[in-house]
C-alpha positions as CSV (number, residue, x, y, z in Angstrom):
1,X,0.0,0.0,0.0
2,X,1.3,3.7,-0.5
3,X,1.8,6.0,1.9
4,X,0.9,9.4,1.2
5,X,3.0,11.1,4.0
6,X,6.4,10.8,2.7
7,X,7.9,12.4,6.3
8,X,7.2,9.0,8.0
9,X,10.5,9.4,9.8
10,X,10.4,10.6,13.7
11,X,13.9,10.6,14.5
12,X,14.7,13.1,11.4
13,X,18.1,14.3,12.4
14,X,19.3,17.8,11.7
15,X,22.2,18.2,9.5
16,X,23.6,21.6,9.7
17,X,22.9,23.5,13.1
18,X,25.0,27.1,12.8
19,X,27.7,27.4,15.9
20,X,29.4,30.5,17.2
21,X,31.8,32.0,14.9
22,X,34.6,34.2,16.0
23,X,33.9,35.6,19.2
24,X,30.1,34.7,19.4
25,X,28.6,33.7,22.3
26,X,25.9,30.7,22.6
27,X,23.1,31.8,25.2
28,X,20.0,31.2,27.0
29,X,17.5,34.3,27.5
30,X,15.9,34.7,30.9
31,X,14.1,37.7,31.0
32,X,12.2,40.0,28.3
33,X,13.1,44.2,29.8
34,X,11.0,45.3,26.7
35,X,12.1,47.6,23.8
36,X,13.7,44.7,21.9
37,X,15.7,44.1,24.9
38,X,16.6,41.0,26.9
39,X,18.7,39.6,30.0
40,X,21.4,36.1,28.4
41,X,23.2,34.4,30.4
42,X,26.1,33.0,28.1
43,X,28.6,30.2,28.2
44,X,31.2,32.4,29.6
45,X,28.8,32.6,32.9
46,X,28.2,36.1,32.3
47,X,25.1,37.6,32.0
48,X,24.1,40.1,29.1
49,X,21.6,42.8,28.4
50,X,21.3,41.8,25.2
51,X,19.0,43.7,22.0
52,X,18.0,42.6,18.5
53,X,19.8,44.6,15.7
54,X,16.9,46.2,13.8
55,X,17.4,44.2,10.6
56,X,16.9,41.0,12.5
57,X,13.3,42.7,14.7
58,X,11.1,41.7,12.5
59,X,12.2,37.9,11.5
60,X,13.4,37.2,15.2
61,X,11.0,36.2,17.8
62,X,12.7,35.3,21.0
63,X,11.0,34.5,24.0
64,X,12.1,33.3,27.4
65,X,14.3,30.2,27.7
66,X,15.4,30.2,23.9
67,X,18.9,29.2,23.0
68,X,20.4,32.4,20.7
69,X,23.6,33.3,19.6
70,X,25.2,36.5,21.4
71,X,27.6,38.7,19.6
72,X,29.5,41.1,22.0
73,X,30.1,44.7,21.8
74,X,33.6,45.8,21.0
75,X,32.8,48.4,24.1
76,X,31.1,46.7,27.1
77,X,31.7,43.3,26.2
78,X,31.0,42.2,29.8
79,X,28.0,43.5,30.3
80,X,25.7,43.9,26.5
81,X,25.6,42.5,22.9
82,X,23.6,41.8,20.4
83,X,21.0,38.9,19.2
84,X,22.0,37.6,15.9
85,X,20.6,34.1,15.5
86,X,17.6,32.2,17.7
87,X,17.4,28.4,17.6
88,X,14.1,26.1,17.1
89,X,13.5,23.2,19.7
90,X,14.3,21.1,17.4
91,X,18.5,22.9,17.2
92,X,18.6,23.7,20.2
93,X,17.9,19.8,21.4
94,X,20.3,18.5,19.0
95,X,22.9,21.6,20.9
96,X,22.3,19.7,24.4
97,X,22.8,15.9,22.3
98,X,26.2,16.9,21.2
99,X,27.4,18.9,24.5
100,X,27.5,22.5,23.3
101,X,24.9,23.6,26.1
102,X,27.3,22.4,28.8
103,X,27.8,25.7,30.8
104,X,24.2,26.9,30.8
């Protein structure tokens, strides 16, 4: 018999996940402050105030406890940076199966 649903697989696996580049930051968002703003906590354990560039406002929804990818400023680097890339579930899962969320 023929199956009409040709995604029969569950345990699809995801091939190409994008990782930090040079001198990003993987991170976990814990608090909305509003304004495009939000508090990460990064793998360096330091926490960020964090905004999303304004090309990126429109196509990026982050909420709470999403996994995004946090690209300091050149000033402040401690302490603020910018959103650049928000994973799905389904990434960020695949992240914690190949031990790149370790220090969150």
């Amino acid at each position: 018999m023929y199956n009409k649903n040709k995604n029969t697989n569950q345990d699809t696996e995801i091939v190409r996940v994008r990782l930090p580049r040079n001198g990003e930051l993987l991170g976990l968002v814990v608090m909305l402050t509003g304004g495009s703003r939000l508090q990460v906590d990064c793998t360096d354990g330091k926490t960020r105030m964090c905004r999303i560039p304004g090309k990126f406002r429109r196509d990026i929804w982050v909420r709470a406890n999403d996994y995004v990818i946090v690209k300091p400023w050149p000033i402040q680097a401690d302490e603020r940076g910018d959103i650049i890339w928000r994973y799905t579930k389904l990434q960020a899962d695949w992240l914690k199966k190949k031990g790149h969320l370790k220090n969150l």
